[in-house]
N, C-alpha and C positions, 0 to 999 in steps of 0.2 A: 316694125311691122305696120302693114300700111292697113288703115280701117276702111273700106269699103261696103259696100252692101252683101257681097260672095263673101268677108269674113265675119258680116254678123252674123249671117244664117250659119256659117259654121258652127260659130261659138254656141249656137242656140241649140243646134245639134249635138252638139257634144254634152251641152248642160243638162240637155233631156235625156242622153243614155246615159250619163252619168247616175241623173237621177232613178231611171228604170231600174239600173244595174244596181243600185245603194237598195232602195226598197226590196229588190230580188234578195237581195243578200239578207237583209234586214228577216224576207217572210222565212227564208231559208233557215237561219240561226234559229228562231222562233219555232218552226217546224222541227228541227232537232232538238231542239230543247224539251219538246213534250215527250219525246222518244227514248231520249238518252239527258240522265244527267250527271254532272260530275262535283265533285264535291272534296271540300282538301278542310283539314280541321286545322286551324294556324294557331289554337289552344297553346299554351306552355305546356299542360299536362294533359293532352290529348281526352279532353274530357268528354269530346264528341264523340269518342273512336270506341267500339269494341275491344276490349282487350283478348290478348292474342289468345290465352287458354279460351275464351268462350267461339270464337272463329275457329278454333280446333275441334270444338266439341261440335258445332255447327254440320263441317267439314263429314263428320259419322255418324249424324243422320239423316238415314234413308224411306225419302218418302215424305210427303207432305203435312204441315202442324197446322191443326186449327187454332187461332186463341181468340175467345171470346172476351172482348170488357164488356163488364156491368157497369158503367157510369153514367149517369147523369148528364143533360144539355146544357147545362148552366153555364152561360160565358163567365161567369164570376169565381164560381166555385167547381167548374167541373175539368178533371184531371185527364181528360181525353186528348188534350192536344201532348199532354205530358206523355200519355202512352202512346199515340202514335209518334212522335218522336225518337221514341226507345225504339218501337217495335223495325222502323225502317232500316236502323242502323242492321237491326239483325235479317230483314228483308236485301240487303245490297248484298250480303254474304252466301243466301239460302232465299230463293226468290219464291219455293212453295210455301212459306208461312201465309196464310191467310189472317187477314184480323177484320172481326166484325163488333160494332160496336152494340149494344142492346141499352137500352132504357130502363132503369127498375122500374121508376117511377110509372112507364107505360107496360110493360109485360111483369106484372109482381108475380104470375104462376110459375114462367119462368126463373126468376131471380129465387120461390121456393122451391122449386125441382130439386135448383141446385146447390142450395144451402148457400145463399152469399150473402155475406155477413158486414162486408163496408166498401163504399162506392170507392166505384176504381177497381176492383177483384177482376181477374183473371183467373177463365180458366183454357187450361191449357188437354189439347186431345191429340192424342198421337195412337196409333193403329188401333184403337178401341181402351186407350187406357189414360184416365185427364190428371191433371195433377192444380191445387187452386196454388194464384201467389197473389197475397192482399198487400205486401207492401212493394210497390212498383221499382225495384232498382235492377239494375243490368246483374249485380250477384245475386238475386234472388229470384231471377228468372233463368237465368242458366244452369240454376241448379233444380230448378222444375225441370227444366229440361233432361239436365242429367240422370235427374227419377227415372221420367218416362223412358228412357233409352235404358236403364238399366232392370229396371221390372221386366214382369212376363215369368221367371223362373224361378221366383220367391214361394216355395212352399208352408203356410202354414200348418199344423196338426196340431190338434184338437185332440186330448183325451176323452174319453166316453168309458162309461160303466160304470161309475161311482155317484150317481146324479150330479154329473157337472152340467154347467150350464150351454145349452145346445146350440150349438152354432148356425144351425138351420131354422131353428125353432122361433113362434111368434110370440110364446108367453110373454110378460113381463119381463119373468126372471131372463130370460133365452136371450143371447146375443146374435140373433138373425141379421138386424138392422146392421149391425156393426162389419158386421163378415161379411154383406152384401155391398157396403159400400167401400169394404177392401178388396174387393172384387172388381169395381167399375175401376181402382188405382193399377188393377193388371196381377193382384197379387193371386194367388190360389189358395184354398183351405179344404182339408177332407181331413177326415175323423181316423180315430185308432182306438181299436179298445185292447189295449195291451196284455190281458186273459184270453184274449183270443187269436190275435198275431204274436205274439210271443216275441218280437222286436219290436222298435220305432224306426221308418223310412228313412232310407239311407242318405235319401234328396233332401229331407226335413231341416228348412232355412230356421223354424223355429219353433218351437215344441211351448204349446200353451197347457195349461195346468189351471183352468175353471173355475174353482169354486165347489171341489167334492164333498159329496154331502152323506156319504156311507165311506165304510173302511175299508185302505188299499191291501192288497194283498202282497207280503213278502218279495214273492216273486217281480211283481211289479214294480214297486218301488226301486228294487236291482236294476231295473231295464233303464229307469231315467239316471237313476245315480252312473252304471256305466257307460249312458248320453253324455253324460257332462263330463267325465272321463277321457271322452273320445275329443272335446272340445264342441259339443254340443251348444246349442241356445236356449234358454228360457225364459219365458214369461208362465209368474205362478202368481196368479189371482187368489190369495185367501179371505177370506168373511171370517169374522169374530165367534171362535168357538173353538172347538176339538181340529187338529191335522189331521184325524183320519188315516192315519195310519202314518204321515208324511212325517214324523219327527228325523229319522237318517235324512230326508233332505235339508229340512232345514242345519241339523247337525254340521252335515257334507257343509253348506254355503256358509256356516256363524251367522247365523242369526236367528234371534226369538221373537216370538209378539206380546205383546203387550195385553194382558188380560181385561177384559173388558170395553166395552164401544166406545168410542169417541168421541164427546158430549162437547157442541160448538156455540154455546150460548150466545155467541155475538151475531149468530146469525139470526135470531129474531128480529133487529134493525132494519134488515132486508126484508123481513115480513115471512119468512122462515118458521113454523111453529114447531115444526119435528125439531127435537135438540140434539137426535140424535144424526145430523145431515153434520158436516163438516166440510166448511167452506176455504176455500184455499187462495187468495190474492197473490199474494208473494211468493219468488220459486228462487229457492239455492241455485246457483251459477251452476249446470249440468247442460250437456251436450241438447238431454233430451226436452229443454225446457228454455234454451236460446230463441231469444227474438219471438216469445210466447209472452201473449198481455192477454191474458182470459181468466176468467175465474172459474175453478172447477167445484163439481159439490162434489161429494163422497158419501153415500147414503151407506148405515150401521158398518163404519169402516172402525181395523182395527191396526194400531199402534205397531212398529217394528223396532226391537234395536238391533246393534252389527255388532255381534260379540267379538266376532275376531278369532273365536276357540274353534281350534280344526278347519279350519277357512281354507286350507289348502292354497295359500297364495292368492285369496281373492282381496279387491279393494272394496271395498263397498262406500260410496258415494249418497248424500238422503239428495232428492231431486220433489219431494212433496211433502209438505210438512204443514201440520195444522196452526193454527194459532195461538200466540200465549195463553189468552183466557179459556184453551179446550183442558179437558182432561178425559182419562180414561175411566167410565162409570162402569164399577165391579157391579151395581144394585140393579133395582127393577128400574125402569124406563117410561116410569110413570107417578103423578101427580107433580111435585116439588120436587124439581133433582139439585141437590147439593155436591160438590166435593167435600173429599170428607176424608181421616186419614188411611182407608184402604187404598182412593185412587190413587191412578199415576197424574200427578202435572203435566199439561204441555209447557209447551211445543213440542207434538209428538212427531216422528215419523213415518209418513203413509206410506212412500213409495222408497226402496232402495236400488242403485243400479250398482250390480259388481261387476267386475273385470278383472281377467289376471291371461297372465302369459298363457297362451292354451299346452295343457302337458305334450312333454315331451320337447319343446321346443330346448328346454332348459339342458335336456339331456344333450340334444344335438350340439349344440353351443360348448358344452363341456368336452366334444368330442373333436371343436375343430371346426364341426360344417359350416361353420357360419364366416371362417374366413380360407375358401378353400382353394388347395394349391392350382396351379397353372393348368395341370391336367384330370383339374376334378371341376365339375359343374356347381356351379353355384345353387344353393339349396333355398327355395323360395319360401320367405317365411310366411305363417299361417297371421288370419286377423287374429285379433285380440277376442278372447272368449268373451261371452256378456249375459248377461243374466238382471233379471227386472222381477222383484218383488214388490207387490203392493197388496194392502192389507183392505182391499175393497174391491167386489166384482158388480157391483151396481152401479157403477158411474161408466160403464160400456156396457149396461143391459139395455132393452128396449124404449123399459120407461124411461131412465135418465142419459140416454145418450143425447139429446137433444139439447139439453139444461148449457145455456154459458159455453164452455171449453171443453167439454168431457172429450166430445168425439175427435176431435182436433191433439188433446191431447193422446190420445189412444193412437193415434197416426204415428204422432210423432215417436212413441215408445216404440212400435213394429218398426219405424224405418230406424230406429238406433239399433236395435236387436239385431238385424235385417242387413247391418252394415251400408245402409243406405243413405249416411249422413255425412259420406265423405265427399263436404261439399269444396266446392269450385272457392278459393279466396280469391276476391277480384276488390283489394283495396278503392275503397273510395277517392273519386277523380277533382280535385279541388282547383278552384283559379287560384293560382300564388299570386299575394302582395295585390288583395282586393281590397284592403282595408289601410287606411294610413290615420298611424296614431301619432298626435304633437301635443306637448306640454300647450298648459294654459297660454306661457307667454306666448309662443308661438301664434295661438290662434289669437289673441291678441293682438301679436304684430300685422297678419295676414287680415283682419277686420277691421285694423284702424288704415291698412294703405286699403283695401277697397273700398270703405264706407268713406274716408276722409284724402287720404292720400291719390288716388288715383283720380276720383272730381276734382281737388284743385290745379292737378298737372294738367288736367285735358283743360279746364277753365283757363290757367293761365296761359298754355299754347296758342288757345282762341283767340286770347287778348293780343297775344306776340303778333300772331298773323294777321290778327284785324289791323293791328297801330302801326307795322309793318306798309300795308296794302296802301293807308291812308297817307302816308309819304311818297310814294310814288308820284 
């Protein structure tokens, strides 16, 4: 090709649309990039990725989720990039999630509104009903999620007539605060005075039992015993004293209380003077007490055991149990209080949860339905019956639902009852072979060639090529 003055200017021409046409492309990419992105996780164990059950659940619901974090600005300590991280993944799937971040440190009135308890909390609002997750992982936000999409048609009921303690009510004694904030999670609560409906709600997700403080009538007592018959649910709150009539239930379930309050002496340490408060740290392996690190108190609580007599095929499970140094004090509750040989010893049992096949099932099973022929329909088994005894109704009253874990745990009892605890398993997503382990000699060997071995090969190469050059 021959160079002339007509081929530089070409060339020069071509160099500048080149160049036009690269930078065009250059703003172009750039300009899509802010629009659209794309994104491939090349993980071994896709640790970036949503797993597929939480994309399914994603997938059914309908309508837009608020979630607020409470964290902190601290580029050092604050877990905000960790949750937007998480949260996009589940934004690529379902683009209405919102996430807004909030300050404790700058809005504290808000951070009390909402009871949030350690930086980094989420909470989570879907059609008027929030659900909180303080420990940030991909399983434990999809099963907040799960909550919220399953609530809305949870009916509590509430006895009334015996002076149990009032669900709507502001006293002390009154679990208003508590029903109110089961309320904002979507559940519902109305009352029954069972002398005057002469049934319990057919809708009724779970039948609460207070704290009665006059005597139940025959008739009554019939109506919960054939609840539980039916495969009913209960939560029965008793306080340290007389059943009130309630002996056939306790009968019905096996189990008895323990005479006398439960006396926690090690809670003076904490600065605790009532001895009769029972503080609880540690919780037996139970559904209703997983991935729970709170300490709950138990003000004038009293002792349960699980006889097992007449049980009618229930399991009973202890999920709250006082401390070794407690015991159960038969005396007065005042000056000097000793154990002595009328009390009981702890470690006692506060809380028990039972479970058994709900009736009937056993019958059906006997009959066949459970493996049925070609031209019969298959017979959908019922949940598992469940039942929550606890020997305290003052650790979800007004005064002490505030204290440490009360309220938190009170949640988590109604969502086990509630059947609300059949959560999403979404094993944890690890980098395989992050870690390499070698015997002493090993790192031995791999220290003395790069400390000694690897300077004198490059030294004496140097030498080769210098003594090398100089011959030339």
């Amino acid at each position: 090709m021959e160079v002339n003055r007509k081929s530089r200017l070409e060339l020069r021409v071509q160099n500048w649309i080149f160049l036009i046409l690269f930078l065009t492309a250059v703003g172009l990419l750039a300009w899509l990039s802010q629009r659209y992105s794309v994104e491939a996780d090349w993980t071994a164990s896709g640790r970036n990725t949503l797993a597929e059950a939480t994309v399914r659940l994603l997938e059914r619901i309908e309508g837009p989720v608020k979630i607020t974090a409470f964290a902190t600005e601290s580029e050092l300590t604050s877990p905000r990039k960790r949750i937007r991280d998480l949260i996009e993944r589940y934004q690529r799937h379902k683009s209405d999630i919102a996430l807004e971040f909030v300050n404790p440190e700058t809005d504290p009135q808000r951070t009390r509104e909402l009871d949030i308890k350690v930086d980094g909390e989420l909470v989570l609002e879907y059609r008027g009903r929030t659900e909180h997750v303080q420990r940030v992982t991909e399983e434990n936000l999809t099963n907040a999620l799960q909550r919220l999409l399953r609530r809305g048609e949870r009916k509590l009921v509430f006895v009334t007539g015996h002076g149990e303690r009032d669900p709507r009510g502001r006293a002390n004694f009154d679990l208003g605060e508590f029903v109110r904030r089961l309320e904002d999670k979507g559940l519902k609560a109305e009352t029954v005075n069972l002398a005057e409906a002469k049934a319990i709600p057919e809708d009724t997700a779970v039948l609460i039992i207070a704290g009665p403080r006059v005597a139940w009538l025959e008739g009554e007592v019939k109506l919960v015993l054939d609840y539980l018959d039916r495969g009913g649910r209960l939560l029965w709150l008793h306080d340290p004293g007389p059943l009130h009539g309630l002996e056939p239930l306790a009968e019905k379930l096996g189990i008895t209380f323990v005479p006398g309050v439960v006396v926690d002496p090690t809670t003076q340490l904490l600065g605790i003077r009532d001895p009769a408060i029972a503080l609880v740290a540690a919780y037996p392996p139970h559904p209703v007490t997983s991935d729970f690190h709170f300490m709950t108190l138990y003000p004038q609580a009293a002792g349960i055991r699980a006889t097992g007599a007449g049980a009618a095929g229930w399991t009973a499970r202890a999920f709250l149990q006082s401390s070794p140094g407690s015991w159960a004090e038969t005396g007065p509750l005042r000056g000097v209080i000793k154990a002595d040989g009328k009390d009981t010893p702890g470690p006692l049992d506060l809380g028990l949860a039972l479970t058994r096949t709900p009736p009937g099932e056993k019958g059906d099973k006997d009959k066949g339905q459970d493996n049925p022929g070609p031209d019969q329909p298959a017979v959908k088994k019922k949940a598992e019956q469940r039942v929550v005894v606890i020997g305290d109704g003052d650790f979800l009253s007004n005064t002490f639902l505030g204290n440490q874990g009360n309220q938190d745990l009170g949640f988590n009892v109604i969502n086990w009852l509630s059947h609300d605890d059949t959560f999403i398993n979404i094993p944890a997503k690890v980098a395989p072979d992050t870690q390499l382990n070698l015997s002493r000699t090993a790192w031995a060997v791999i220290a003395l060639f790069f400390l000694a071995g690897l300077p004198v090969i490059l030294l004496g190469s140097g030498i080769w090529i210098w003594h090398r050059r100089r011959r030339r």
